[in-house]
C-alpha positions as YAML, in Angstrom:
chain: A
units: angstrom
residues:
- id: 1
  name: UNK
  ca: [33.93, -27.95, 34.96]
- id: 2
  name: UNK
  ca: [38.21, -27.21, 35.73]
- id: 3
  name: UNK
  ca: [38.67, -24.07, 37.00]
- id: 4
  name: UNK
  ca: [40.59, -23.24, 33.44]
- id: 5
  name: UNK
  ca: [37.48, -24.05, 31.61]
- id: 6
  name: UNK
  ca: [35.50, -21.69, 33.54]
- id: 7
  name: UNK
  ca: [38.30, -18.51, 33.28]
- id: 8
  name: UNK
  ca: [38.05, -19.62, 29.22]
- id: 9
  name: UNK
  ca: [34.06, -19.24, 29.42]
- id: 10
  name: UNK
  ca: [34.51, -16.43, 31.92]
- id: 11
  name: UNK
  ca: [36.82, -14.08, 29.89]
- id: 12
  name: UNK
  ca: [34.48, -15.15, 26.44]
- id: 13
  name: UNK
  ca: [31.68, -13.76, 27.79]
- id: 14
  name: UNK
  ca: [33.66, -10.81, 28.65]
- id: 15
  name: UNK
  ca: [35.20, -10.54, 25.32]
- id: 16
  name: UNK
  ca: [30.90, -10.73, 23.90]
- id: 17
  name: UNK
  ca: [29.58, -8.60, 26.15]
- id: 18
  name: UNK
  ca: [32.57, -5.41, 25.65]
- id: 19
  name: UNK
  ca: [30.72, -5.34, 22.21]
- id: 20
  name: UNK
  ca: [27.37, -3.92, 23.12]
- id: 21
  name: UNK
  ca: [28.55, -0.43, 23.48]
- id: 22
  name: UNK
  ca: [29.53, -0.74, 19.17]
- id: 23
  name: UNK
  ca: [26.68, -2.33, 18.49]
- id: 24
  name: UNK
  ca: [24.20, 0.36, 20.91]
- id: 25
  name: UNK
  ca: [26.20, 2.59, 18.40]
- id: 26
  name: UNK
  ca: [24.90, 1.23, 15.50]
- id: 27
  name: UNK
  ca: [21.11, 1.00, 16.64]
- id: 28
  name: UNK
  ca: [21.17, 4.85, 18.07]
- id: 29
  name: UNK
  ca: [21.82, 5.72, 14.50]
- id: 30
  name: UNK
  ca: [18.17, 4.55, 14.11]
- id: 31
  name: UNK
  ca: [16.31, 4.29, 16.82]
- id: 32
  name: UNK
  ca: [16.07, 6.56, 20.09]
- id: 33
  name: UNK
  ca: [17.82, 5.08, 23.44]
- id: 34
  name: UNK
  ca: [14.21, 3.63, 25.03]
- id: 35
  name: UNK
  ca: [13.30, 2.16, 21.65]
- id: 36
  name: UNK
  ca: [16.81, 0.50, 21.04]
- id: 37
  name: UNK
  ca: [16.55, -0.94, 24.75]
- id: 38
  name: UNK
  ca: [12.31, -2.09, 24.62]
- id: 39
  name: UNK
  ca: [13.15, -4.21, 21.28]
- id: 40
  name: UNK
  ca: [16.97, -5.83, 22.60]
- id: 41
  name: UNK
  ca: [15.37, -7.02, 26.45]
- id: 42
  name: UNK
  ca: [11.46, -7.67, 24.81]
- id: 43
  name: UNK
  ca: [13.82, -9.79, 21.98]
- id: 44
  name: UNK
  ca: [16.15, -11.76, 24.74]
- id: 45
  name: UNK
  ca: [13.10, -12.19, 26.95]
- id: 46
  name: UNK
  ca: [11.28, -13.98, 23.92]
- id: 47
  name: UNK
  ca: [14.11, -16.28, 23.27]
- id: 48
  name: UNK
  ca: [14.76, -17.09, 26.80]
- id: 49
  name: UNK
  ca: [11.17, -17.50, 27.54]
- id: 50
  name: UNK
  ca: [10.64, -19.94, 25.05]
- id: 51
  name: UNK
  ca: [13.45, -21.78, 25.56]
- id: 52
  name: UNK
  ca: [13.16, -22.23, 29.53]
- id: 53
  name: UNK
  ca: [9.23, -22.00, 29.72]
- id: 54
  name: UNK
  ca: [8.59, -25.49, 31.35]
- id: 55
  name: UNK
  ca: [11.64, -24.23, 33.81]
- id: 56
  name: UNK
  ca: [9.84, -20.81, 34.27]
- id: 57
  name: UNK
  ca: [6.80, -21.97, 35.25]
- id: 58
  name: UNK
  ca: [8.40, -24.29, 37.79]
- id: 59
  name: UNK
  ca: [9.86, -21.59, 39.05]
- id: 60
  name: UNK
  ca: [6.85, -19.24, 39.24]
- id: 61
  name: UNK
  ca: [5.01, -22.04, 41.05]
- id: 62
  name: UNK
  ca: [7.51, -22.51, 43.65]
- id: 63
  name: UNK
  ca: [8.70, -18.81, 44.49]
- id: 64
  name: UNK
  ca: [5.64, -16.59, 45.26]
- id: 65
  name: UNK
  ca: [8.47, -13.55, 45.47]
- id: 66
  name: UNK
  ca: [9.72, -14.51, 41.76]
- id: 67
  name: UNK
  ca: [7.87, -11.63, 39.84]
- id: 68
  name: UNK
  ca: [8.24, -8.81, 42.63]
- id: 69
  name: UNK
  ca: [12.19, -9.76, 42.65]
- id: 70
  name: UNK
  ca: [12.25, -9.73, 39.01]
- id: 71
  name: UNK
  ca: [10.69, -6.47, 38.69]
- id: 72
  name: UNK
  ca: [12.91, -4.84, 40.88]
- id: 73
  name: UNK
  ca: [16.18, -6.01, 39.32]
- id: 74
  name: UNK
  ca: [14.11, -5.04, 35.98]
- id: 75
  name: UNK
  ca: [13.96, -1.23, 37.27]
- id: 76
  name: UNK
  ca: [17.67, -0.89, 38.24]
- id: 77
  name: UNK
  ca: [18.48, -2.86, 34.88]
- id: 78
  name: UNK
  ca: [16.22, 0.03, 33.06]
- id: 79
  name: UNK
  ca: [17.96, 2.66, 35.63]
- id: 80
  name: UNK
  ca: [21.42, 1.25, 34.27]
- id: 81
  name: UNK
  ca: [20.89, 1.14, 30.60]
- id: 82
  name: UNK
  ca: [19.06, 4.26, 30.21]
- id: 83
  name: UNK
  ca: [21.79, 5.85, 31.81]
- id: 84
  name: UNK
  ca: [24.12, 4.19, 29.70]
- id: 85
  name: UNK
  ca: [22.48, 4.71, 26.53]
- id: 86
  name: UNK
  ca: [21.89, 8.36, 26.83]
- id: 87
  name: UNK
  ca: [25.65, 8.94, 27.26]
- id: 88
  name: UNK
  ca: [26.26, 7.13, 24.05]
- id: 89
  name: UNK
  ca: [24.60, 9.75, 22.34]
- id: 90
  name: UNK
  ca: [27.48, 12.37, 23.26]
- id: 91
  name: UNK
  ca: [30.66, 10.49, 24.11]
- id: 92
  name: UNK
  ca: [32.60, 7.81, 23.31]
- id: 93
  name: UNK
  ca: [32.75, 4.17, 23.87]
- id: 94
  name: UNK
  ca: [36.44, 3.96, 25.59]
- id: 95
  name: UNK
  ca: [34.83, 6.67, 27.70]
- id: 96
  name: UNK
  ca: [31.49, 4.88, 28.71]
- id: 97
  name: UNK
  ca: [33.35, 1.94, 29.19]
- id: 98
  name: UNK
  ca: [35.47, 3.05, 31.62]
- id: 99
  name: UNK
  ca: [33.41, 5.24, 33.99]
- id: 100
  name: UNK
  ca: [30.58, 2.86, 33.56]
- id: 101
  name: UNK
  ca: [32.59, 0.08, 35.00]
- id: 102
  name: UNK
  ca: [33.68, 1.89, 38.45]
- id: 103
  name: UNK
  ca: [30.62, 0.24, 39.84]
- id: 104
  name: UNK
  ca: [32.87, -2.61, 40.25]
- id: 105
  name: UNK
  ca: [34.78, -0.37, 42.72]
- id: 106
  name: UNK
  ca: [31.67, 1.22, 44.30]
- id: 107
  name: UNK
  ca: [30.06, -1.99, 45.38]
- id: 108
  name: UNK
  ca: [32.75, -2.67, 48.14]
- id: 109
  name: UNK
  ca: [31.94, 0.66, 48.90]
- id: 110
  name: UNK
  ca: [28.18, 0.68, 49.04]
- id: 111
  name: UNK
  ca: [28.58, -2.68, 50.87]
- id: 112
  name: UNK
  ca: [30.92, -0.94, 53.40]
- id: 113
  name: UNK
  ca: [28.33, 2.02, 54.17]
- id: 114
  name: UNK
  ca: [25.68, -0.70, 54.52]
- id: 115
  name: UNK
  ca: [27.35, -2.39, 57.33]
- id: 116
  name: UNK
  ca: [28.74, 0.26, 58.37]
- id: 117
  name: UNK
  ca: [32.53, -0.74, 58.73]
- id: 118
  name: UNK
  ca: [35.46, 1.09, 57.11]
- id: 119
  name: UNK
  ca: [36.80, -0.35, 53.52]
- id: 120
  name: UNK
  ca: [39.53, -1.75, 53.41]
- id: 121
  name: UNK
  ca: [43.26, -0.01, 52.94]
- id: 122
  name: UNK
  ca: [43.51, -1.58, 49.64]
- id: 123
  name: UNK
  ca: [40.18, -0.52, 48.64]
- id: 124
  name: UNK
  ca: [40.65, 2.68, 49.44]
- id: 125
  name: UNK
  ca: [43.68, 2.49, 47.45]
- id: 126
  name: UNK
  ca: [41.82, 1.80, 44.23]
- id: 127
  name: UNK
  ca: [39.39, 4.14, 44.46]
- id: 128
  name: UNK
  ca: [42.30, 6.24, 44.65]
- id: 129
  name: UNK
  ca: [44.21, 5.43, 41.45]
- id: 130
  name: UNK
  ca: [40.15, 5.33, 39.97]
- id: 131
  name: UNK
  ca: [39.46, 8.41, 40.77]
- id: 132
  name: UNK
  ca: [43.02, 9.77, 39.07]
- id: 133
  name: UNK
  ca: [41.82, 7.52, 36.44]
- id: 134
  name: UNK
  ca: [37.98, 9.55, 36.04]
- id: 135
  name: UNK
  ca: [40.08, 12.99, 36.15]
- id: 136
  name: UNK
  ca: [42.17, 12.04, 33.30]
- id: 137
  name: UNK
  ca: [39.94, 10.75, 30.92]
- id: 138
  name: UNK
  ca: [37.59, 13.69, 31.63]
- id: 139
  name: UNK
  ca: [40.18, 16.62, 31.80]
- id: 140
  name: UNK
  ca: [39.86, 18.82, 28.70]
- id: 141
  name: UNK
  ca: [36.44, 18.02, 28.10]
- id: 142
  name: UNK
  ca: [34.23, 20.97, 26.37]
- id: 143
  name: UNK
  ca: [31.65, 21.64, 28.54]
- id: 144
  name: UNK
  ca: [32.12, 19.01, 30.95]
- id: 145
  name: UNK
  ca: [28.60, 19.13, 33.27]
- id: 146
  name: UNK
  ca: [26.97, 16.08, 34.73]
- id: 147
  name: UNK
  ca: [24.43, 16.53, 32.21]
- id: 148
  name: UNK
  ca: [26.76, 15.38, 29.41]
- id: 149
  name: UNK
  ca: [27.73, 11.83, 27.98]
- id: 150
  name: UNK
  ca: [30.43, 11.64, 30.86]
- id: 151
  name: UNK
  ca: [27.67, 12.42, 34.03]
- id: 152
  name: UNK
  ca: [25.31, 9.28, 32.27]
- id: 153
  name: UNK
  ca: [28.22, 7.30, 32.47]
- id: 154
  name: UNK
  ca: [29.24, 8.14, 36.11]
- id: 155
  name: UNK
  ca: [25.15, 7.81, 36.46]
- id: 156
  name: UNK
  ca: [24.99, 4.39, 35.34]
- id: 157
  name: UNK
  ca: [28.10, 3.64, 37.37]
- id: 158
  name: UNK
  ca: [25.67, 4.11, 40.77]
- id: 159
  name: UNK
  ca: [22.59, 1.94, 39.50]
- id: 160
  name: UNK
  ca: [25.30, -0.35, 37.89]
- id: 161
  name: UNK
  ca: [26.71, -1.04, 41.14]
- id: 162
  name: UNK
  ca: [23.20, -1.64, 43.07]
- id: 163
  name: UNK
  ca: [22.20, -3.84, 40.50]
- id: 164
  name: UNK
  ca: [25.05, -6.01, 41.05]
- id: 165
  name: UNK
  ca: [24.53, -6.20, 44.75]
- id: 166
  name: UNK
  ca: [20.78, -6.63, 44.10]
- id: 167
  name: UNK
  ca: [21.32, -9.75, 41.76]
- id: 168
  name: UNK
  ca: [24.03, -11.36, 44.21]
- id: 169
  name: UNK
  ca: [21.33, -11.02, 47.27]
- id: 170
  name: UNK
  ca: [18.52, -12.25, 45.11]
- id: 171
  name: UNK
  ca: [20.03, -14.76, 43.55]
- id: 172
  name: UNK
  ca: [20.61, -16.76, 46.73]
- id: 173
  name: UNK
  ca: [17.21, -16.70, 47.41]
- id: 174
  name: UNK
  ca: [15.47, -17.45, 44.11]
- id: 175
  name: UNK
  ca: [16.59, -19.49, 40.73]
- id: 176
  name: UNK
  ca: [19.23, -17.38, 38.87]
- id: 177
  name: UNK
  ca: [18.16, -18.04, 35.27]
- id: 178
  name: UNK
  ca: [14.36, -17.76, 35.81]
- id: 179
  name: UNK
  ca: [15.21, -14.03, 37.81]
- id: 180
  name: UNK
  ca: [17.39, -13.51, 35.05]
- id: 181
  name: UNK
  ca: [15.11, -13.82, 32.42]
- id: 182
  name: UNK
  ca: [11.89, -12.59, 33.37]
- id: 183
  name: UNK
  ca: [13.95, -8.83, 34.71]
- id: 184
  name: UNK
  ca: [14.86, -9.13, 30.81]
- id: 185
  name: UNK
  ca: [11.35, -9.49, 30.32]
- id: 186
  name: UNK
  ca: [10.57, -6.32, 32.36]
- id: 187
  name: UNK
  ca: [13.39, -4.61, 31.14]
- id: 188
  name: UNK
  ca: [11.84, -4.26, 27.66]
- id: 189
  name: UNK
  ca: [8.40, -3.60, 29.16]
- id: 190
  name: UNK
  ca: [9.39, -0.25, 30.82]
- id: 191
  name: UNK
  ca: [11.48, 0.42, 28.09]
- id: 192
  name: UNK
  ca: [8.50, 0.47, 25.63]
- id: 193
  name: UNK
  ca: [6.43, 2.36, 28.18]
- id: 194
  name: UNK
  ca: [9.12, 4.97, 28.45]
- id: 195
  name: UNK
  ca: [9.43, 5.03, 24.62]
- id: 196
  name: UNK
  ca: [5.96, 5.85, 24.22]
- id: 197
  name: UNK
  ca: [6.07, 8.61, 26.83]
- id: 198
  name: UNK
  ca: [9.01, 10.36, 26.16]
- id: 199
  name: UNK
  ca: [10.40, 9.48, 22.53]
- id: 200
  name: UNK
  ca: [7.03, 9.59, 20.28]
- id: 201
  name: UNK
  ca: [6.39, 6.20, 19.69]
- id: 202
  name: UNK
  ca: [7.75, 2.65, 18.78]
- id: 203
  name: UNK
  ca: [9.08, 2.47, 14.93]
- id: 204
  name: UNK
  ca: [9.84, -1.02, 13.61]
- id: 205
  name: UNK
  ca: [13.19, -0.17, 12.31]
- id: 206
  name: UNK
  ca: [14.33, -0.39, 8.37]
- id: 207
  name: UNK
  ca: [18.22, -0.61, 8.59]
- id: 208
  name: UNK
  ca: [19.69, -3.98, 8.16]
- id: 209
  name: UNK
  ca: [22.58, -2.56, 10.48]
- id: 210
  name: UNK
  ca: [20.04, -1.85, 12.79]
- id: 211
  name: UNK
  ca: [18.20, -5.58, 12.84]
- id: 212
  name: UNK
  ca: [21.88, -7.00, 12.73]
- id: 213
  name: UNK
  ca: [22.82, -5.67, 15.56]
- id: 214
  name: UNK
  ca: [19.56, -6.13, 17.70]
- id: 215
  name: UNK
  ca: [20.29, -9.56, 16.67]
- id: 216
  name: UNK
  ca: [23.89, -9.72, 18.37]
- id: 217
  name: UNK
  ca: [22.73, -7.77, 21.08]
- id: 218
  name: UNK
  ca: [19.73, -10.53, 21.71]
- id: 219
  name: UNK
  ca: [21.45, -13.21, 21.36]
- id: 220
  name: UNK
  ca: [24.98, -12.90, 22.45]
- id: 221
  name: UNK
  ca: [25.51, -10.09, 24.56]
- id: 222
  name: UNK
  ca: [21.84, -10.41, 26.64]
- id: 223
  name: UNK
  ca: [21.17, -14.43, 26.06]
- id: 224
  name: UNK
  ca: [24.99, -15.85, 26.10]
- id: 225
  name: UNK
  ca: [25.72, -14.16, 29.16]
- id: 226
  name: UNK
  ca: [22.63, -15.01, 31.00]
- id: 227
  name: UNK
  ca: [22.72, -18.69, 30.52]
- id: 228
  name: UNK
  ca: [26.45, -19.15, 30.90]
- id: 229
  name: UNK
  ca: [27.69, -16.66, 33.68]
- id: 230
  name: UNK
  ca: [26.26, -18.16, 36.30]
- id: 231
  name: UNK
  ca: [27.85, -21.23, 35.43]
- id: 232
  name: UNK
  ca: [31.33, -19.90, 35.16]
- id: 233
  name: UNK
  ca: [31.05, -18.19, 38.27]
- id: 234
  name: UNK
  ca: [30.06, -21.40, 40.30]
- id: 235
  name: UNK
  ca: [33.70, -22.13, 40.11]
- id: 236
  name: UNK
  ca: [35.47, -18.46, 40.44]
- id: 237
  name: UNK
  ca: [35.32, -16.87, 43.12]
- id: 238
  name: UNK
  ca: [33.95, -12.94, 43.46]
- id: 239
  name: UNK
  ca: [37.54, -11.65, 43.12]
- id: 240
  name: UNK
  ca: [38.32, -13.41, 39.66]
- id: 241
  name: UNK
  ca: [35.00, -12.61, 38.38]
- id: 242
  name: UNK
  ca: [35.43, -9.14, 39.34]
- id: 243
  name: UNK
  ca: [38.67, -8.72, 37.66]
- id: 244
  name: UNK
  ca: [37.34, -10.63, 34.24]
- id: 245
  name: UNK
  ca: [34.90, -8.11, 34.15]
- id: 246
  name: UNK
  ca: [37.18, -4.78, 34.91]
- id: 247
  name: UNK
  ca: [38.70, -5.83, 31.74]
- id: 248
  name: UNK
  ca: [35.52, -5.30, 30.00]
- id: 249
  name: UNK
  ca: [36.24, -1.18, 29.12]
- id: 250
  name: UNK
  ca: [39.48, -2.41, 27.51]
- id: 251
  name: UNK
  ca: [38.57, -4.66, 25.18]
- id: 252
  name: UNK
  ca: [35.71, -2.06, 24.17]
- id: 253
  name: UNK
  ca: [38.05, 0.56, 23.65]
- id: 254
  name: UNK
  ca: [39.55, -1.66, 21.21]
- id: 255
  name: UNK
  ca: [36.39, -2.03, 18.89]
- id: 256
  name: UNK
  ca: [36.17, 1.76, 19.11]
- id: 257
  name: UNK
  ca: [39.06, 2.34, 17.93]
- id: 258
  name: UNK
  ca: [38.85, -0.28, 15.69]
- id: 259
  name: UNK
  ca: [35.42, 0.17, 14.18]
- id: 260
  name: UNK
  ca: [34.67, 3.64, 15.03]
- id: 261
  name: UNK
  ca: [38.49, 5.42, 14.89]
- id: 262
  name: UNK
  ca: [37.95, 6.63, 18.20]
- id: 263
  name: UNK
  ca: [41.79, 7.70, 19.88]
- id: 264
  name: UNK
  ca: [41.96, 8.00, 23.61]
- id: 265
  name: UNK
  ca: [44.48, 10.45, 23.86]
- id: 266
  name: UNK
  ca: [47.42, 10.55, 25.79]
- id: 267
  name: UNK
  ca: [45.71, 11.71, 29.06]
- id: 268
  name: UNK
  ca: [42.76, 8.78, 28.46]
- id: 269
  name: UNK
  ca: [45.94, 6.19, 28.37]
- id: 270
  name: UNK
  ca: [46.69, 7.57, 31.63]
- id: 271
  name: UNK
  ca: [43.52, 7.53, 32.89]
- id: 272
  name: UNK
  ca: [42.45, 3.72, 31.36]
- id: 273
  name: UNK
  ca: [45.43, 2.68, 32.93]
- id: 274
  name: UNK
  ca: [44.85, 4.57, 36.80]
- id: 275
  name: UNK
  ca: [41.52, 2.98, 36.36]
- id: 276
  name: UNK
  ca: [42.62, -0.77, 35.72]
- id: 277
  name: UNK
  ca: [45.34, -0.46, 38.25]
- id: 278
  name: UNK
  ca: [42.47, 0.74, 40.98]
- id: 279
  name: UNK
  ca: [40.01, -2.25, 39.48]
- id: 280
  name: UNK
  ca: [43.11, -4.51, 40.34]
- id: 281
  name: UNK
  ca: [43.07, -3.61, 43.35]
- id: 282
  name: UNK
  ca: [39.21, -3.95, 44.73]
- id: 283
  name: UNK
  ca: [39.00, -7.16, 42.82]
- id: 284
  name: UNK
  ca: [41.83, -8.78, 42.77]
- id: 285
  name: UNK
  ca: [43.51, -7.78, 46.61]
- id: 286
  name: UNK
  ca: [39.50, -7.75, 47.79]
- id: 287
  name: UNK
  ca: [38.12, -8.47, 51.04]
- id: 288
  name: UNK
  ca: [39.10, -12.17, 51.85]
- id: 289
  name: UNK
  ca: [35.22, -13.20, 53.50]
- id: 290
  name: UNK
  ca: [33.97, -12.71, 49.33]
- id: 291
  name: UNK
  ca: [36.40, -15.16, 48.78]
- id: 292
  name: UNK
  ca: [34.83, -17.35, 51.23]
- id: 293
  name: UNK
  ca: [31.33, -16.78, 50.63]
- id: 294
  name: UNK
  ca: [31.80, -17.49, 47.07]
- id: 295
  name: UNK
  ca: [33.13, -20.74, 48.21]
- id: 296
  name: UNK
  ca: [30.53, -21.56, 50.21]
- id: 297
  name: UNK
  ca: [28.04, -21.00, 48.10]
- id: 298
  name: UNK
  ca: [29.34, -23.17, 45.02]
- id: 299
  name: UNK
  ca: [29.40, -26.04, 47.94]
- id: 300
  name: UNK
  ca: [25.67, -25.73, 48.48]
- id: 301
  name: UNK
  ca: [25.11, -25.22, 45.02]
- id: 302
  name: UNK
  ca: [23.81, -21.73, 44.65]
- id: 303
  name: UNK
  ca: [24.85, -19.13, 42.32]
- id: 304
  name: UNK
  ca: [27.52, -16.51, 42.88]
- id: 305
  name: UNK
  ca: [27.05, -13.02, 42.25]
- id: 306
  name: UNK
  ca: [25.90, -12.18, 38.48]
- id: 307
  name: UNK
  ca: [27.24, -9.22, 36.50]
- id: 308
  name: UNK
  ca: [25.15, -8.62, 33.27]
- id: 309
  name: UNK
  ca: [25.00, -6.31, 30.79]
...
């Protein structure tokens, strides 16, 4: 594939994926957030089970670590959305959007505790500008608390970010798509479960909204990217990927506005735009070794790093 191809494929399933936060809209109308999540990841696992079984069960066979991998990943996925769902329920998706996506600058971060060496200066400068960015788009708030729609978000921000380290170390060691598709499977498993525990039951839902947008959900925003990320990335490296995907709260402010007649306000303006300016910088100006061991690992044909949502 040209590298162009791959930035087309790259910034398409960008463009998909921006959508689930309308469409978890739509099915909250309906169903509660565990029930939303146990039917989309129990749906996507179905599809991509059947369609890759002779390929999963090569898998299985050859990686005695497959399930235990997938179930972790599954648990940070379930930390992520949970988190991501419940602030749904109170605030706005231009708002979700962008403090969900500051995992992108926490990973350098998280990375730099782990081996314990300093960020870098322009790291450090975008978390800078990203933090400006959280304090505008929070700042006259009602009753800000880190119990509300905005403390989910920045919730969902942590897991997001050790998921995405957790699938780039995994994914080295075991087949991308077969980890990537039973964690979906697992995903909607512990969804159910927590569904059943803490939200009454599991309705089969009766708005066509509702099935409609499962439906996208399934098949675009959980299937599309699963299968065709990892391809795109074989030929970006971290950096680019990282910077396709800081776009993501943009283009999802958009359809809120669009769909939903959500306004950001002139201090969220301010604050989208502190917090794309700080994304430029950890992705874009990143630490040059990423650059290299993305490289490196599209020579010896393994996957890159995998951002899903």
């Amino acid at each position: 594939m040209e590298p162009a191809a791959a930035k087309f494929l790259m910034a398409l399933i960008i463009l998909t994926r921006s959508s689930a936060f309308l469409f978890s809209k739509f099915v909250l109308e309906e169903l509660a957030p565990f029930q939303a999540l146990g039917f989309r990841f129990t749906l996507a696992f179905l599809v991509m089970g059947l369609l890759l079984r002779r390929h999963l069960l090569r898998a299985w066979k050859k990686d005695a670590y497959l399930g235990p991998k997938s179930l972790g990943l599954g648990l940070l996925l379930f930390a992520v959305m949970g988190a991501e769902m419940r602030s749904l329920l109170t605030a706005e998706i231009h708002t979700v959007a962008f403090l969900e996506n500051l995992s992108l600058a926490l990973v350098p971060l998280f990375l730099a505790l782990w081996y314990r060496r300093l960020p870098s200066a322009r790291i450090l400068q975008g978390v800078g500008f990203i933090l400006l960015g959280v304090a505008a788009l929070t700042i006259g708030t009602v009753g800000f608390t880190l119990a509300g729609g905005e403390g989910w978000a920045l919730l969902a921000a942590v897991f997001y970010a050790g998921y995405i380290i957790a699938m780039g170390k995994l994914s080295h060691t075991s087949d991308p798509l077969s980890l990537g598709t039973l964690h979906m499977g697992f995903m909607g498993l512990l969804s159910f479960g927590a569904a059943l525990i803490l939200e009454g039951g599991i309705p089969l839902p009766q708005a066509s909204l509702t099935w409609q947008s499962l439906a996208f959900q399934v098949l675009v925003c959980s299937c599309f990217g699963f299968a065709f990320q990892p391809k795109a990335q074989q030929y970006l490296t971290a950096e680019e990927a990282g910077l396709y995907c800081a776009i993501n709260p943009l283009f999802a402010s958009c359809l809120g506005h669009w769909f939903l007649a959500e306004t950001l306000g002139a201090a969220g303006i301010l604050g989208a735009a502190y917090i794309l300016t700080g994304l430029g910088f950890v992705n874009w100006k990143g630490l040059p070794q990423e650059r290299q061991t993305c490289q490196r690992s599209a020579v010896n044909g393994q996957q890159p790093l995998t951002i899903d949502r």
